[in-house]
MARMARSE-258020 format. One line per 10 residues: number of its first residue (from 1); their letters; for each residue x, y, z of C-alpha. Coordinates in steps of 0.1 Angstrom, whole numbers, plus 5000, padded with zeros to 4 digits. Layout:
residues N
NUM	a	X:Y:Z; ...
***
This chain:
residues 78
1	xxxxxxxxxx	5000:5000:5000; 5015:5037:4990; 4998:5068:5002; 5008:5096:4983; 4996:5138:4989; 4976:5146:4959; 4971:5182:4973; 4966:5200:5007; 4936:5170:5024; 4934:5152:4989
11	xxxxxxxxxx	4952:5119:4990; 4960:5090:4968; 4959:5052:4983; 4977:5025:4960; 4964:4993:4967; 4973:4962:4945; 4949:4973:4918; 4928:5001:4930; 4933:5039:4940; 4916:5053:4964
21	xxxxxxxxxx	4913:5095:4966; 4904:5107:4999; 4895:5143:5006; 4903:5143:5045; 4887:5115:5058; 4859:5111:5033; 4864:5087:4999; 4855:5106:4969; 4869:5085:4943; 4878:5050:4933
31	xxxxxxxxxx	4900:5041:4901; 4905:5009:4891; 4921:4994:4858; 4893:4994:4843; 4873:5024:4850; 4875:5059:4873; 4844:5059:4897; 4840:5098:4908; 4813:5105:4929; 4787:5132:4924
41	xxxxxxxxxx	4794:5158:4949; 4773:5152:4980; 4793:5171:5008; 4810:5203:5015; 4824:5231:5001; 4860:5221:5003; 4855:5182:4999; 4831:5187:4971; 4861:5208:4953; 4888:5178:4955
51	xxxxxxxxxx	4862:5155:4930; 4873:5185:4909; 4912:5172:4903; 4905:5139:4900; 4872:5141:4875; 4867:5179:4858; 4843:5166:4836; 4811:5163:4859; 4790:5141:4833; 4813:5113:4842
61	xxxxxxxxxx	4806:5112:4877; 4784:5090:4891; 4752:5098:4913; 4758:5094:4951; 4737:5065:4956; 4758:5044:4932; 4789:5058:4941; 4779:5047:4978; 4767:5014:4969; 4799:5007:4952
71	xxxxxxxx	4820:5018:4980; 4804:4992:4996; 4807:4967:4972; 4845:4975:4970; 4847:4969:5013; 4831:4937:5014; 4862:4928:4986; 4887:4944:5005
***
């Protein structure tokens, strides 16, 4: 596992094959090999800014209930 600082509270976790982006403590984003997963912003101000970085173009997000769902999906894996 590699952490790396992205920005100022926007970080990268490298797992085997996944990245995780957290903006403080929150996950915002997941990539995998196959696909980025970039949630829809569903929180504050500055945490809603970081899906920014990682995915500009805001059609290619996903909506927060999927995004959450998958989150889920990806802690019962891991």
């Amino acid at each position: 596992m590699k952490l790396k600082q992205i920005q100022p509270n926007l970080v990268k976790v490298a797992l085997k094959d996944i990245d995780l982006y957290f903006s403080y403590e929150t996950l915002v984003a997941i990539w995998t090999s196959k696909k980025l997963y970039c949630s829809e912003n569903q929180w504050s101000a500055t945490t809603g800014k970081h899906p920014n970085n990682i995915e500009p173009d805001k059609k290619k997000r996903i909506k927060a209930d999927e995004f959450n769902q998958l989150v889920k999906e990806f802690e019962d894996k891991y």
